[in-house]
C-alpha positions as CSV (number, residue, x, y, z in Angstrom):
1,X,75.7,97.5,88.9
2,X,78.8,96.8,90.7
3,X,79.7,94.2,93.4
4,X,80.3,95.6,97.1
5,X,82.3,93.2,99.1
6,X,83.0,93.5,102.3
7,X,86.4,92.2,104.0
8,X,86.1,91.6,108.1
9,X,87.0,89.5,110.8
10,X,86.0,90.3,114.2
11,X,89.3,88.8,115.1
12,X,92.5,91.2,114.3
13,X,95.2,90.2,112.8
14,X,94.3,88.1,110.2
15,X,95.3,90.0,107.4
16,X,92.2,91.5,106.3
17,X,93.4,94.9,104.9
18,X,96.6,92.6,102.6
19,X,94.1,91.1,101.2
20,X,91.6,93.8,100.1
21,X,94.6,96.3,99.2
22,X,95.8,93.5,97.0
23,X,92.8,92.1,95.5
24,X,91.4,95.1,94.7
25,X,94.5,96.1,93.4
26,X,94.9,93.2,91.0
27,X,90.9,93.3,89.7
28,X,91.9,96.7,88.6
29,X,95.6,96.3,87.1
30,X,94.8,93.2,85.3
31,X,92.5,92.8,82.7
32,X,92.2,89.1,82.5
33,X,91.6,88.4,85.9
34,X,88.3,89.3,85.7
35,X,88.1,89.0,81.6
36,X,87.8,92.6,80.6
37,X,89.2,96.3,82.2
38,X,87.3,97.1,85.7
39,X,87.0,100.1,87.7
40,X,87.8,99.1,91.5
41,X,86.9,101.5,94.7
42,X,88.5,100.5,97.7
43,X,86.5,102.0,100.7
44,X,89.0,102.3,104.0
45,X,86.1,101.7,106.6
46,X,88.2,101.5,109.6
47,X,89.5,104.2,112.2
48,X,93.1,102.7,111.7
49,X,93.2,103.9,108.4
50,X,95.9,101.3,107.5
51,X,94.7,100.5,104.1
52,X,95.1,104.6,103.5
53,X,98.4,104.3,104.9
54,X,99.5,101.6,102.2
55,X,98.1,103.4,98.8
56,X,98.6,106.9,100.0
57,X,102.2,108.7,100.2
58,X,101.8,110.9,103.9
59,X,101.6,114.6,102.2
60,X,99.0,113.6,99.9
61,X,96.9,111.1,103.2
62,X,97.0,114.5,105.2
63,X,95.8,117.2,102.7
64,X,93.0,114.9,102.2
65,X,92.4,114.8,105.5
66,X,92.5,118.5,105.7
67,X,90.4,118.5,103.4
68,X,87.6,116.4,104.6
69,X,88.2,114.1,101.8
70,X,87.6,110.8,103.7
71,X,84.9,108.0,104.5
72,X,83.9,110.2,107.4
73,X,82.5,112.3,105.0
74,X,80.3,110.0,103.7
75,X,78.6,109.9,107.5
76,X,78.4,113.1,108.8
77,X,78.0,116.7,107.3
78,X,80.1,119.1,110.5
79,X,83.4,117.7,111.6
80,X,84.4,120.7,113.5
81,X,83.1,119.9,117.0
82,X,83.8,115.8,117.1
83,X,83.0,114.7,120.5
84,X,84.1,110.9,121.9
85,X,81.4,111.8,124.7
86,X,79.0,113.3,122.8
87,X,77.3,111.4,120.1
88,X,76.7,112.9,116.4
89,X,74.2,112.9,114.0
90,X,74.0,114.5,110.2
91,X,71.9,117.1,109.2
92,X,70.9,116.0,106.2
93,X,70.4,112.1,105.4
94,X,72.3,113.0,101.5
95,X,75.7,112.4,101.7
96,X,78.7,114.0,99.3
97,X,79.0,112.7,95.7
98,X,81.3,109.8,95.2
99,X,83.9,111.7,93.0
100,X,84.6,114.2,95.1
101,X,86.1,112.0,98.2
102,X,87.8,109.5,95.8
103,X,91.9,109.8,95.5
104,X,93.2,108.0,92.0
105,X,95.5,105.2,92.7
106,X,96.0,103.6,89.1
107,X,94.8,104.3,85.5
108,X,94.5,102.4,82.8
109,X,94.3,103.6,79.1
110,X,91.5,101.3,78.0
111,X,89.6,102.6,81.2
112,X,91.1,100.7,84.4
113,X,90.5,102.2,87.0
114,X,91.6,102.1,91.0
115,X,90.4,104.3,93.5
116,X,90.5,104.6,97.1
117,X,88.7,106.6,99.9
118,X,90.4,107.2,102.4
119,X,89.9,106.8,106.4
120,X,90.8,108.9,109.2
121,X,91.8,108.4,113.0
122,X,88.9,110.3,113.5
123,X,86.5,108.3,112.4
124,X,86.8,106.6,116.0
125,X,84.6,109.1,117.0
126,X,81.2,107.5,116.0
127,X,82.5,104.1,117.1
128,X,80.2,104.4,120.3
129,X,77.0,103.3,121.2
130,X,73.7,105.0,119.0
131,X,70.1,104.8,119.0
132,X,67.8,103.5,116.0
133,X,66.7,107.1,116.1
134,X,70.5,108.5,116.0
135,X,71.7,105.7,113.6
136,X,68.8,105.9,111.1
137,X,70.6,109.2,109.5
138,X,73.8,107.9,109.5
139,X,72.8,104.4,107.6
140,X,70.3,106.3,105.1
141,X,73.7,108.2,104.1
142,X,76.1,105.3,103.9
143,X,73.3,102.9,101.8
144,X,73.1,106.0,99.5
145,X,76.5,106.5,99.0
146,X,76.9,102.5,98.1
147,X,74.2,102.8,95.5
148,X,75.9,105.6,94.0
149,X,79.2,103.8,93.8
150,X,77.2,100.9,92.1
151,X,76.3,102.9,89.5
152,X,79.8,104.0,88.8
153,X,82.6,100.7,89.6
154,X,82.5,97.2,89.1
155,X,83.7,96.2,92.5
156,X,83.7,98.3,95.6
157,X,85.8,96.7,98.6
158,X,84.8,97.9,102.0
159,X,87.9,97.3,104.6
160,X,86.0,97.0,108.0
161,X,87.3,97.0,111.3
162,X,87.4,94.4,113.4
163,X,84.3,95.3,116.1
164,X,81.2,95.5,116.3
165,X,79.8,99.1,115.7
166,X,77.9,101.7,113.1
167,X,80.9,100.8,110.9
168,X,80.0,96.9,110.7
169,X,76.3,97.7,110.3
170,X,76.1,99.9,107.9
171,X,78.7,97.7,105.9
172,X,77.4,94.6,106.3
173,X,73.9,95.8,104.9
174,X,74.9,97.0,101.6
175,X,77.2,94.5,100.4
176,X,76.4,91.6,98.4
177,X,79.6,89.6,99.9
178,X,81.5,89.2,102.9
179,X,85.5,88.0,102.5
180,X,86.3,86.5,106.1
181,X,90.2,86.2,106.2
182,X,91.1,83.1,108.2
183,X,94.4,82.0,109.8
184,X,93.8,78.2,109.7
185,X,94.9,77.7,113.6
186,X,93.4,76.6,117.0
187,X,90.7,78.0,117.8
188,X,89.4,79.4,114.2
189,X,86.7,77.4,114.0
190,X,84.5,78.8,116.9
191,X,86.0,82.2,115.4
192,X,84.4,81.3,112.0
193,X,81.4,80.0,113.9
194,X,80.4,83.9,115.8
195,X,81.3,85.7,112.9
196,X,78.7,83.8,110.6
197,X,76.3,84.4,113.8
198,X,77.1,87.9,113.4
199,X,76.8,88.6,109.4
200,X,73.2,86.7,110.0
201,X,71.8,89.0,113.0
202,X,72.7,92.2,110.7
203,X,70.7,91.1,107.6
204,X,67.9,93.0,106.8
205,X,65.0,90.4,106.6
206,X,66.0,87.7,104.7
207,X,68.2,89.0,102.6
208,X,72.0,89.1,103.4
209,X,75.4,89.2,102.5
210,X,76.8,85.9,101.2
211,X,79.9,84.8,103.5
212,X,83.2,83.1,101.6
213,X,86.4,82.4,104.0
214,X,89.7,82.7,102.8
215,X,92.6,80.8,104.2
216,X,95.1,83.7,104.9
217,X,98.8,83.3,105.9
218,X,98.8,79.5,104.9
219,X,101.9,76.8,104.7
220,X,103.3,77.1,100.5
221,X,102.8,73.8,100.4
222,X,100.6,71.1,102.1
223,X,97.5,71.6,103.7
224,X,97.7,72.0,107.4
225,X,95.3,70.3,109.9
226,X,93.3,73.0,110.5
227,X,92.3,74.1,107.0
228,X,91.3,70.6,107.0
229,X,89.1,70.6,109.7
230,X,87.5,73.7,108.7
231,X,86.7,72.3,104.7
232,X,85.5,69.3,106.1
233,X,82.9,71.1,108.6
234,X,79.5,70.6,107.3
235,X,78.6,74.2,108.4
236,X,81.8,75.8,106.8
237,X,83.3,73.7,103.5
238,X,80.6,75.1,101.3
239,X,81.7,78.6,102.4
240,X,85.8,78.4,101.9
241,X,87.3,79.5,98.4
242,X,89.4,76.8,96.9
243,X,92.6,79.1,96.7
244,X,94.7,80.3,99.4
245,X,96.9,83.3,100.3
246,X,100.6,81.6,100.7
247,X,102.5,83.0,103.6
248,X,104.6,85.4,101.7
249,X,106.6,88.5,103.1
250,X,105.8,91.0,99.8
251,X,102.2,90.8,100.3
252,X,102.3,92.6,103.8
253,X,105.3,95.7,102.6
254,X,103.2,97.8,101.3
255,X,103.4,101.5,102.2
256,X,103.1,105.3,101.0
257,X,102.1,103.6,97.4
258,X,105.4,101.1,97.3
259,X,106.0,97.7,98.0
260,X,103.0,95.8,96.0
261,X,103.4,92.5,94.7
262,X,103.0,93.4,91.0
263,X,106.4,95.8,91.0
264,X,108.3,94.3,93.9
265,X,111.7,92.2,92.7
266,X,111.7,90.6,95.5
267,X,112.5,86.9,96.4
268,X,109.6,85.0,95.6
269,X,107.6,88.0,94.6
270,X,106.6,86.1,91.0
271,X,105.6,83.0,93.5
272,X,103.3,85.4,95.5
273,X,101.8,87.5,92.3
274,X,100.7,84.1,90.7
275,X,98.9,83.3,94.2
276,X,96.9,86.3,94.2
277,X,96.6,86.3,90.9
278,X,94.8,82.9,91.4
279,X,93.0,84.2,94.7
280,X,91.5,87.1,92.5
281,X,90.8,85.4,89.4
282,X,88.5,83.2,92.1
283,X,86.9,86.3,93.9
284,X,86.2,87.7,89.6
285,X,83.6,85.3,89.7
286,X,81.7,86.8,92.6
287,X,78.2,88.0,91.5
């Protein structure tokens, strides 16, 4: 069964979708980092579809959309009356079959595979406050969906947005793993504090998704006074990955398909494949 991980910060701007476009993106491209081909699903969960924007060129983004070929899919059956005022439920609690919202990003001929679904501006729509009652339908569909893409990818990424909402819920509760992005810098620590506080109140019962923090946008060298702070916290150390993400300029170019790290010539692009490289081979381990 695969591995769902979920990348949020209730903070913005910590580089949350960079680092699921890219991990996801080396688990699938590179067979050692994970010892052995993988098939990657990255799941764009967030109504500013950015991590859509980065993978998919605009003609091909928009016939999906057209289409209905995005996460919103996965929630709700009719899209044809959407209604920021009037709150939505599904018909049916079964959502669509995995293969038919998925858009190929990269192919491997021993069976790598990368796949993304996309998001839509739309999706803003059910970002609004919901009953148990009107919620239940909605979660049924999403934890189904998950279980389905277990069955089919070793590691499903789940780019969530950064609020609290149906989105975060329903995320939350079917992953096995939650990848906090962290700018080491005043005030992170109480940041890293509330969203631990939240990943805990969304469990169901005592089981949970594990938390890890990853030092995002850090000096190349030296460790900075606030990664320090945070490691050496006796509530946070045991949950920050030993690598970080170097501050580098490739890993945020990304757009319409272009731009990654593992074909960009770049200055310092071979300095800023071996650090994800490293990040990823970490995150492999991830059970």
């Amino acid at each position: 069964m695969g591995t769902v991980i979920t990348v949020m910060n209730m903070k913005g701007g910590v580089g949350k979708t960079t680092v699921a476009m890219h991990l996801g993106g080396m688990l699938a491209r590179y067979p050692r980092v994970a010892n052995g081909e993988k098939k990657v699903l990255l799941i764009d969960y967030d109504p500013q579809f950015n991590l859509s924007q980065a993978f998919i060129p605009p003609d091909k983004y928009y016939e999906l959309e057209a289409q209905h070929k995005t996460v919103l899919s996965v929630l709700l059956d009719d899209q044809s009356d959407l209604n920021p005022y009037s709150l939505q439920t599904p018909d049916s609690e079964s959502p669509p079959s995995v293969k038919t919202l998925t858009y190929s990003l990269f192919r491997g001929r021993d069976g790598r595979q990368l796949h993304i679904i996309a998001s839509t501006l739309n999706l803003m729509y059910l970002a609004m406050g919901y009953t148990e009652k009107q919620l239940k339908p909605i979660e049924v569909r999403f934890g189904k969906f998950i279980t389905e893409c277990r069955g089919i990818y070793d590691f499903i990424f789940i780019d969530c947005h950064p609020a609290g909402s149906v989105f975060t819920k329903t995320s939350l509760r079917n992953s096995d793993h939650v990848l906090i992005p962290v700018i080491p810098q005043r005030y992170a620590v109480r940041g890293i504090g509330l969203m631990l506080q939240f990943i805990k109140a969304k469990k169901l019962g005592i089981s949970g998704p594990e938390p890890h923090i990853l030092f995002n946008y850090v000096r190349r060298s030296g460790i900075s006074p606030e990664e320090t702070e945070i490691r050496q916290n006796p509530r946070f150390g045991r949950r920050c990955m030993t690598n970080t993400l170097k501050k580098y300029k490739v890993f945020s170019e990304p757009m319409d398909g272009k731009g990654f790290v593992w074909t960009s010539t770049k200055p310092y692009s071979n300095q800023a494949f071996s650090n994800i490289y490293q990040v990823a081979t970490e995150l492999a381990k991830f059970k």
